[in-house]
Biopython code that builds the backbone (N, CA, C, O; Angstrom):
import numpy as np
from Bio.PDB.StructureBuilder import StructureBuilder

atoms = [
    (1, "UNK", "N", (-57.204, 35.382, -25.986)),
    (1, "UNK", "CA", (-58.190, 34.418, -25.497)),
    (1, "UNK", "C", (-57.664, 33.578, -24.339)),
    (1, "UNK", "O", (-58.476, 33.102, -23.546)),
    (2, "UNK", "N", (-56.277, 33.353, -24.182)),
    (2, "UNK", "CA", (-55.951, 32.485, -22.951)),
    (2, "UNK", "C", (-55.441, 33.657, -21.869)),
    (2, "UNK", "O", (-54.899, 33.246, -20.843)),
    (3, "UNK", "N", (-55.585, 35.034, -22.050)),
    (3, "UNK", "CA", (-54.852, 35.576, -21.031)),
    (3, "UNK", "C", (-55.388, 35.709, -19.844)),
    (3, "UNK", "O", (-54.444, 36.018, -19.117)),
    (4, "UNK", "N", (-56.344, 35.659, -19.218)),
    (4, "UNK", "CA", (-56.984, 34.921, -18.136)),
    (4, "UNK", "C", (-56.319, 33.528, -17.638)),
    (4, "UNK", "O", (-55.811, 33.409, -16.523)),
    (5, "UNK", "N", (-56.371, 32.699, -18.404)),
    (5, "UNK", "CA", (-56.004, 31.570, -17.955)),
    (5, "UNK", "C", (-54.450, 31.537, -17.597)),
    (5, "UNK", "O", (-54.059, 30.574, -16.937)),
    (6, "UNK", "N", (-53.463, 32.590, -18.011)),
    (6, "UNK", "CA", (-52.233, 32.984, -17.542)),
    (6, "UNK", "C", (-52.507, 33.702, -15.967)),
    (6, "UNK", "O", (-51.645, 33.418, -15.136)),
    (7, "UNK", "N", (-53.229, 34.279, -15.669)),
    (7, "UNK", "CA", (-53.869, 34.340, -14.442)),
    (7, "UNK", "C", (-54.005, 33.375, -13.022)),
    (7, "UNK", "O", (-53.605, 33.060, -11.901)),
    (8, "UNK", "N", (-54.931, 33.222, -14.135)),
    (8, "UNK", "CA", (-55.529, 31.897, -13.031)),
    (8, "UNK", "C", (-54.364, 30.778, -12.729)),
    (8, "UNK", "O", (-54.074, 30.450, -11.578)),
    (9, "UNK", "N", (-53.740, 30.239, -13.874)),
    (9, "UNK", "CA", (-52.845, 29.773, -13.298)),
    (9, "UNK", "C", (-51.525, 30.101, -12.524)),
    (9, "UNK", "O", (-50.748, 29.294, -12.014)),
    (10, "UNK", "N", (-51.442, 31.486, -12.549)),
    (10, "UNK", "CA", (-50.594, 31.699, -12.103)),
    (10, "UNK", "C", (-50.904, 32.348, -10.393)),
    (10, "UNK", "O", (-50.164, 32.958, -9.621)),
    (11, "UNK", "N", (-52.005, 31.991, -10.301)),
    (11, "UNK", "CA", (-52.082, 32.199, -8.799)),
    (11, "UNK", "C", (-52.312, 30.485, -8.186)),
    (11, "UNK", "O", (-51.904, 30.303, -7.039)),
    (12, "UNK", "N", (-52.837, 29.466, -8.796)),
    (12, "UNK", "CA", (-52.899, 28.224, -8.902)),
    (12, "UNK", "C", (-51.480, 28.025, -8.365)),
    (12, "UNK", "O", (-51.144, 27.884, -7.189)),
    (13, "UNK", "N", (-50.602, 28.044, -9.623)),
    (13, "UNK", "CA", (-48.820, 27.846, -8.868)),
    (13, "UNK", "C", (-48.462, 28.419, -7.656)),
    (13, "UNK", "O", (-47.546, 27.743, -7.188)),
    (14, "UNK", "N", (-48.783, 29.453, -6.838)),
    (14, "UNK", "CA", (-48.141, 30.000, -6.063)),
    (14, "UNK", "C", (-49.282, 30.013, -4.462)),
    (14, "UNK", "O", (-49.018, 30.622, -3.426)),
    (15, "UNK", "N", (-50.369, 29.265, -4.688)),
    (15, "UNK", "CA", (-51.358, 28.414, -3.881)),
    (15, "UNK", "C", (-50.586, 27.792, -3.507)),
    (15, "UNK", "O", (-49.926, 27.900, -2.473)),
    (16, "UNK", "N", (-50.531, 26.243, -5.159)),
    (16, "UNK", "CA", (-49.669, 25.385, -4.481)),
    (16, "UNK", "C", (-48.329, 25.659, -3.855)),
    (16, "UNK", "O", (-47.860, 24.954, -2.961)),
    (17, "UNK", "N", (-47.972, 26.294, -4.162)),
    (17, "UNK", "CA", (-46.428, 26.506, -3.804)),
    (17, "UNK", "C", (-46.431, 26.679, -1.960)),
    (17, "UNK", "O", (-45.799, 26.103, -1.074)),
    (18, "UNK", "N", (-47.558, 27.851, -1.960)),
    (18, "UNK", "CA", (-47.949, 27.806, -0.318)),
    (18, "UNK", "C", (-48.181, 26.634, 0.496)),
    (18, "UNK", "O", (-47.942, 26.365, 1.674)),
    (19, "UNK", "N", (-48.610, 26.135, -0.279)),
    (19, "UNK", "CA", (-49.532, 24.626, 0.831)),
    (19, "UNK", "C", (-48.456, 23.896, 0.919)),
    (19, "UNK", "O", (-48.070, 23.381, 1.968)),
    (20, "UNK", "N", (-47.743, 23.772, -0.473)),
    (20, "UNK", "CA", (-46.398, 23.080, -0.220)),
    (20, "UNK", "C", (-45.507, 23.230, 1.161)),
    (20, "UNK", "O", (-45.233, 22.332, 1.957)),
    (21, "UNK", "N", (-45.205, 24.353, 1.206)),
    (21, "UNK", "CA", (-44.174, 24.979, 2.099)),
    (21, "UNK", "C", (-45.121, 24.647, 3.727)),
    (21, "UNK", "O", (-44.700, 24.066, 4.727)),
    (22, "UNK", "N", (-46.055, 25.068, 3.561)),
    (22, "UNK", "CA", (-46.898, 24.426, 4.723)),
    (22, "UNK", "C", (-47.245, 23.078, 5.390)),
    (22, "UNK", "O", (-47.298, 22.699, 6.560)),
    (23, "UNK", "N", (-47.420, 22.609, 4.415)),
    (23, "UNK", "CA", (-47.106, 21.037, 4.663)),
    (23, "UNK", "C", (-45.455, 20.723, 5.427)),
    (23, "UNK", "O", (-45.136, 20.314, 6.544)),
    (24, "UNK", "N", (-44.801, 21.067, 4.428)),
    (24, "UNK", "CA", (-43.598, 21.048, 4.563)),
    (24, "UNK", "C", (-43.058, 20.972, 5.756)),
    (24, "UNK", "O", (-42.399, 20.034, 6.205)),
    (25, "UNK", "N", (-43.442, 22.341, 6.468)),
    (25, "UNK", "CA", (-43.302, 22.812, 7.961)),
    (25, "UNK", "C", (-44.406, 22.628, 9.331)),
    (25, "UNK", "O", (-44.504, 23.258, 10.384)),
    (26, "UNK", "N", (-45.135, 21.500, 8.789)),
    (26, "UNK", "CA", (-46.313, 21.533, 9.493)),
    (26, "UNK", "C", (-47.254, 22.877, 9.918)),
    (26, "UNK", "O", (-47.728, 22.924, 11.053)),
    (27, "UNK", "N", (-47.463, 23.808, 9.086)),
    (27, "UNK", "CA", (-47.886, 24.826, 9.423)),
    (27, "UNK", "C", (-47.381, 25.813, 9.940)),
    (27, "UNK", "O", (-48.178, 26.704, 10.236)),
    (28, "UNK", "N", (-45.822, 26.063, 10.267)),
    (28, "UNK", "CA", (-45.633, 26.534, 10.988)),
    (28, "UNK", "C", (-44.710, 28.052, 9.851)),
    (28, "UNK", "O", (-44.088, 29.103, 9.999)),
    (29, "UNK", "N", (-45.192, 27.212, 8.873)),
    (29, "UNK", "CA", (-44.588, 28.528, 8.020)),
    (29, "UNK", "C", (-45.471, 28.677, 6.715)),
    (29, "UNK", "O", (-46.376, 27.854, 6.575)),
    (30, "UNK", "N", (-45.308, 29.574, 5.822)),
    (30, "UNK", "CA", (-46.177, 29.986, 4.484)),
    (30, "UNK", "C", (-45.058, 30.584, 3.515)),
    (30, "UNK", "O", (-43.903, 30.956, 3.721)),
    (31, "UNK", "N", (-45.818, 30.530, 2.438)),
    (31, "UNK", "CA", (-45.028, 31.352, 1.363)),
    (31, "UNK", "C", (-44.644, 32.984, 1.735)),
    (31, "UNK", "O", (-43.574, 33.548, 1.504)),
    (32, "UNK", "N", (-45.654, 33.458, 2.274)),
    (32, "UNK", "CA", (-45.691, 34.718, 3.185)),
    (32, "UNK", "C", (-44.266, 34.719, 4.051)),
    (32, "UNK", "O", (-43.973, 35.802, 4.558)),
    (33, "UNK", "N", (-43.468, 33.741, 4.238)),
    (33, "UNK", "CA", (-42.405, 33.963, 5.284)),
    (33, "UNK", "C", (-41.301, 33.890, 4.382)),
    (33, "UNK", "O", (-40.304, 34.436, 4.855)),
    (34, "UNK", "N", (-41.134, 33.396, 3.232)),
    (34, "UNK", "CA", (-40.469, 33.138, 2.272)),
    (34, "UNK", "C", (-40.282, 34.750, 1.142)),
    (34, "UNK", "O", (-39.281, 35.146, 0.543)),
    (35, "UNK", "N", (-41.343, 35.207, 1.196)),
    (35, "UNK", "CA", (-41.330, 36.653, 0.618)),
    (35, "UNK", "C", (-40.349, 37.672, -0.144)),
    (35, "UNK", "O", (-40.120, 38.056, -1.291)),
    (36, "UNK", "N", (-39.838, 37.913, 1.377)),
    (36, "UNK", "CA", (-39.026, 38.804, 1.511)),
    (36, "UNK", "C", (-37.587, 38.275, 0.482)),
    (36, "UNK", "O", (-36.982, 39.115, -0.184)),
    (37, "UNK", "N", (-37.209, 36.904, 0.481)),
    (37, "UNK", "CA", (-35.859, 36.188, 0.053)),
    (37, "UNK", "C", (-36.143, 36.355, -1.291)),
    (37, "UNK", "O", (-35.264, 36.667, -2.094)),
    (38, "UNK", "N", (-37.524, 36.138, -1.664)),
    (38, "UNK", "CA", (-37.808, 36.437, -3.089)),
    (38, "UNK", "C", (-37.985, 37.324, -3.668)),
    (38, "UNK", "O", (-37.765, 37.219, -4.874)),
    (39, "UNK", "N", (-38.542, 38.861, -3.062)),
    (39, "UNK", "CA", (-37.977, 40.072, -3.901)),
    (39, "UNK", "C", (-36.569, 40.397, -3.656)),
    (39, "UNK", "O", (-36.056, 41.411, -4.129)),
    (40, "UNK", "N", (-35.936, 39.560, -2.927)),
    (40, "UNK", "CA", (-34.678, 40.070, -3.011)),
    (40, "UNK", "C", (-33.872, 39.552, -4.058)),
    (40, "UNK", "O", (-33.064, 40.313, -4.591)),
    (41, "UNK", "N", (-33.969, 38.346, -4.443)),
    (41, "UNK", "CA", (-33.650, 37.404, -5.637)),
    (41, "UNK", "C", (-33.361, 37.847, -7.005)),
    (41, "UNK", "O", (-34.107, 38.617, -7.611)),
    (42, "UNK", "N", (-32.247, 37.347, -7.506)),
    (42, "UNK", "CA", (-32.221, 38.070, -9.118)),
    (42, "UNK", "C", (-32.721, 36.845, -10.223)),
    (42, "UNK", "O", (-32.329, 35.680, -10.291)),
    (43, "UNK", "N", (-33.583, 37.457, -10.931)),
    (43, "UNK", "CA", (-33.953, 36.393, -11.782)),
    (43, "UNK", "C", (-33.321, 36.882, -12.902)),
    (43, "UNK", "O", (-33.203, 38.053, -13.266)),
    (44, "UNK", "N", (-32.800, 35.546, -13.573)),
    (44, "UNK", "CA", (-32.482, 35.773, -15.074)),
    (44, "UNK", "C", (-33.418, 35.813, -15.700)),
    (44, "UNK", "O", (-34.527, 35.934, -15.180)),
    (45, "UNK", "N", (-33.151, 35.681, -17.578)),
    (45, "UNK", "CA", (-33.980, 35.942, -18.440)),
    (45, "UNK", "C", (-35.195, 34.958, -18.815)),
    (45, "UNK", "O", (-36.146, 35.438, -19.432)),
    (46, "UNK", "N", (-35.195, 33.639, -18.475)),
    (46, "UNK", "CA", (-35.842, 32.574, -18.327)),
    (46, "UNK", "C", (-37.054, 32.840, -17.459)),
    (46, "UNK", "O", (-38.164, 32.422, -17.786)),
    (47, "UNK", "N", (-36.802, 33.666, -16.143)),
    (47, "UNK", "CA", (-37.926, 34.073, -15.121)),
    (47, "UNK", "C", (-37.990, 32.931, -14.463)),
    (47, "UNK", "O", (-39.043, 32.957, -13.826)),
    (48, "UNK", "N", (-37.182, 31.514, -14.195)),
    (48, "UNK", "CA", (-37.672, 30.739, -13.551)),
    (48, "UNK", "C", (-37.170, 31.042, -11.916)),
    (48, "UNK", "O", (-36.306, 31.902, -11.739)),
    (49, "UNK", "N", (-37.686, 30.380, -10.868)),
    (49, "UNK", "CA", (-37.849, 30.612, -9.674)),
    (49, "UNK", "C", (-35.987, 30.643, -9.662)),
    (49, "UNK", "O", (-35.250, 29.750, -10.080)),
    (50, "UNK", "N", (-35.520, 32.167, -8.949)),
    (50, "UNK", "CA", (-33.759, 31.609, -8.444)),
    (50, "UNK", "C", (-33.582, 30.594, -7.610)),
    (50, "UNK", "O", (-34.219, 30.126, -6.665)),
    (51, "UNK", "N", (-32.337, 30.287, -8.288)),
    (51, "UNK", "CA", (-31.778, 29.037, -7.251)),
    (51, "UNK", "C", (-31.758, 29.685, -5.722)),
    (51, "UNK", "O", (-32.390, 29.044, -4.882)),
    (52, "UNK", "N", (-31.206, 30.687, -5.359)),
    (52, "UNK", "CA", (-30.676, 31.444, -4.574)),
    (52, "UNK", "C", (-32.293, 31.067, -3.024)),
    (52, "UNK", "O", (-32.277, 30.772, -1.829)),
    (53, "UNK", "N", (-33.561, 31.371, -4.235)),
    (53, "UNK", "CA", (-34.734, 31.356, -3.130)),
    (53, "UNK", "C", (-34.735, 29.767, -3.381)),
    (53, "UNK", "O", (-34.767, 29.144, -2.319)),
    (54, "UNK", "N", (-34.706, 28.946, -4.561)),
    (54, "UNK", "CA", (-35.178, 27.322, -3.835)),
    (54, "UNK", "C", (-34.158, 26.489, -3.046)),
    (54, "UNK", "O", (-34.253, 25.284, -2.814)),
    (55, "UNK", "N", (-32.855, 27.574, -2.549)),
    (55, "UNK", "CA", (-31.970, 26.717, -1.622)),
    (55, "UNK", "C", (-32.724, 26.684, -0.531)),
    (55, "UNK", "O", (-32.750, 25.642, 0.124)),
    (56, "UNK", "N", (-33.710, 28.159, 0.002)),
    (56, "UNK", "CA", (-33.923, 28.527, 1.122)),
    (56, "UNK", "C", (-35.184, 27.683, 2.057)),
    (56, "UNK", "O", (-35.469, 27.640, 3.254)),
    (57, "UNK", "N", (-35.666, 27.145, 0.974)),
    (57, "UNK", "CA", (-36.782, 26.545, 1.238)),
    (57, "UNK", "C", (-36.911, 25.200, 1.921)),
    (57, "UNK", "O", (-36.259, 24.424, 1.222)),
    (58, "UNK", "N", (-37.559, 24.389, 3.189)),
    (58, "UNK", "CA", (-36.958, 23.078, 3.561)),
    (58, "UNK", "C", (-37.134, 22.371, 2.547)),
    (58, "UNK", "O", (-37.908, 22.572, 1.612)),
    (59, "UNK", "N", (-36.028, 21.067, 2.803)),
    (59, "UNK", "CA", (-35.796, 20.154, 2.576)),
    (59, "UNK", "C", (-37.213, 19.472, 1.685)),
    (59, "UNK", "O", (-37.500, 19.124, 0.540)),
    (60, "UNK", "N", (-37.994, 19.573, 3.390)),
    (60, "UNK", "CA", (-39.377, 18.666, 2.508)),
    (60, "UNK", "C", (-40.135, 18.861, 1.539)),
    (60, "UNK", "O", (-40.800, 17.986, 0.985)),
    (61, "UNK", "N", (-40.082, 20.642, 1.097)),
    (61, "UNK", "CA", (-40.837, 20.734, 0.144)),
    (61, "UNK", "C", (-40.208, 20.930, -1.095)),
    (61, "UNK", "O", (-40.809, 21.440, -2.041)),
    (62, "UNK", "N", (-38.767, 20.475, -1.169)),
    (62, "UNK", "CA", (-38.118, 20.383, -2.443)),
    (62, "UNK", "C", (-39.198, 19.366, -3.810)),
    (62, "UNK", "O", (-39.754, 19.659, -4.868)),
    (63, "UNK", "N", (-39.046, 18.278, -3.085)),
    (63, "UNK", "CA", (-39.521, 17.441, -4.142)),
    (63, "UNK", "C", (-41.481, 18.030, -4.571)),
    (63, "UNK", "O", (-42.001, 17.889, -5.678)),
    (64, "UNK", "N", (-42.050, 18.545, -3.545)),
    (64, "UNK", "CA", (-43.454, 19.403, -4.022)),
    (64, "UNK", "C", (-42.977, 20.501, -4.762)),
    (64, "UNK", "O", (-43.745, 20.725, -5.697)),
    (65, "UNK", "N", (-42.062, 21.246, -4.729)),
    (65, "UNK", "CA", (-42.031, 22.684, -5.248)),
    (65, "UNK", "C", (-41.166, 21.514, -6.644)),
    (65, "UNK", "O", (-41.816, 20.478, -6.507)),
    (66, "UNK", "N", (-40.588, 21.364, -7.277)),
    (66, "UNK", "CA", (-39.931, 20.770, -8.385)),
    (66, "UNK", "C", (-41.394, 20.514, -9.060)),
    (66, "UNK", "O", (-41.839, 21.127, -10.031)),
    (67, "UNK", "N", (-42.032, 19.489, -8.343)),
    (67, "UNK", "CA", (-43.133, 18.819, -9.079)),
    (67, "UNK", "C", (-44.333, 20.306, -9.772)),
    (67, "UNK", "O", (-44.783, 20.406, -10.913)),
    (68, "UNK", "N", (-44.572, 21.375, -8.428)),
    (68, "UNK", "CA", (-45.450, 22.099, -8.843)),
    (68, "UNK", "C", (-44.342, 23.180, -10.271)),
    (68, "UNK", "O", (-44.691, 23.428, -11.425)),
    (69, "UNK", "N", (-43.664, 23.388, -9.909)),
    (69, "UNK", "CA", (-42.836, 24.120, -10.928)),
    (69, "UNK", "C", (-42.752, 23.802, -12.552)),
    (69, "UNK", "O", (-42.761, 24.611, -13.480)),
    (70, "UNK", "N", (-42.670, 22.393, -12.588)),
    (70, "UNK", "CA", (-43.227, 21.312, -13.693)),
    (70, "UNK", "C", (-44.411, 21.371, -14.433)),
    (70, "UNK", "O", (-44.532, 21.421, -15.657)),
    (71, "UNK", "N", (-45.486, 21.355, -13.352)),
    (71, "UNK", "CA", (-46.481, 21.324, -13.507)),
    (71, "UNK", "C", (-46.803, 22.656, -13.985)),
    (71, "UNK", "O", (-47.262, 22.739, -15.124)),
    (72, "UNK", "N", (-46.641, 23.700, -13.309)),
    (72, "UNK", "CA", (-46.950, 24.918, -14.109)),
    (72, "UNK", "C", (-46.583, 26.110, -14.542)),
    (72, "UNK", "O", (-47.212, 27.129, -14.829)),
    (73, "UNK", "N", (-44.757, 25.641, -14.543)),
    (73, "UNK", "CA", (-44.381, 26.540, -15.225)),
    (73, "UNK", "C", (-43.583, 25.691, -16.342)),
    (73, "UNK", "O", (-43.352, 26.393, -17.327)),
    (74, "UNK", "N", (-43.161, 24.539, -16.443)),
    (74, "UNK", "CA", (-42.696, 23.471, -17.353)),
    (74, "UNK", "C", (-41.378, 23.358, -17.123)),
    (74, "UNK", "O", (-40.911, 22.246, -17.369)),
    (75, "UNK", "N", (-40.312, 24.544, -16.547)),
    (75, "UNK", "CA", (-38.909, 24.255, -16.161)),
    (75, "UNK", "C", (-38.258, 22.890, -15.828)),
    (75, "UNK", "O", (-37.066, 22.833, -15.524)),
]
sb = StructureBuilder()
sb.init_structure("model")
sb.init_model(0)
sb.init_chain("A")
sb.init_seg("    ")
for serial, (resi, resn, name, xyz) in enumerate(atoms, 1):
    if name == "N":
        sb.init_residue(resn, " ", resi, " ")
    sb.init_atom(name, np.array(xyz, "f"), 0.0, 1.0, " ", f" {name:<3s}", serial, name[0])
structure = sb.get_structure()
């Protein structure tokens, strides 16, 4: 009954995660540019985002990506 809503939110997180990074860079970048660092990434058993991709990410959208990560994945 909630597996939809594992869905939905999970494109919700990775929206925000975009707009984040956009903001971030004034537009001048997207999650789309970030991509590539992330299938390259090894995730452990937890599945939470690697450190390895949230070094890569600016500065500014540290404190948005923490908050959205919180928000919907609970890490």
């Amino acid at each position: 009954s909630v597996y939809m809503l594992f869905y939905s939110q999970g494109a919700t997180f990775w929206s925000e995660l975009d707009n984040a990074l956009s903001s971030a860079t004034d537009g001048q970048k997207t999650l789309d540019d970030y991509l590539p660092q992330l299938f390259e990434a090894e995730f452990d058993e937890s599945g939470a985002l690697p450190p390895s991709f949230l070094s890569i990410l600016p500065l500014e959208a540290a404190v948005d990506v923490e908050s959205i990560v919180n928000r919907y994945v609970g890490h």
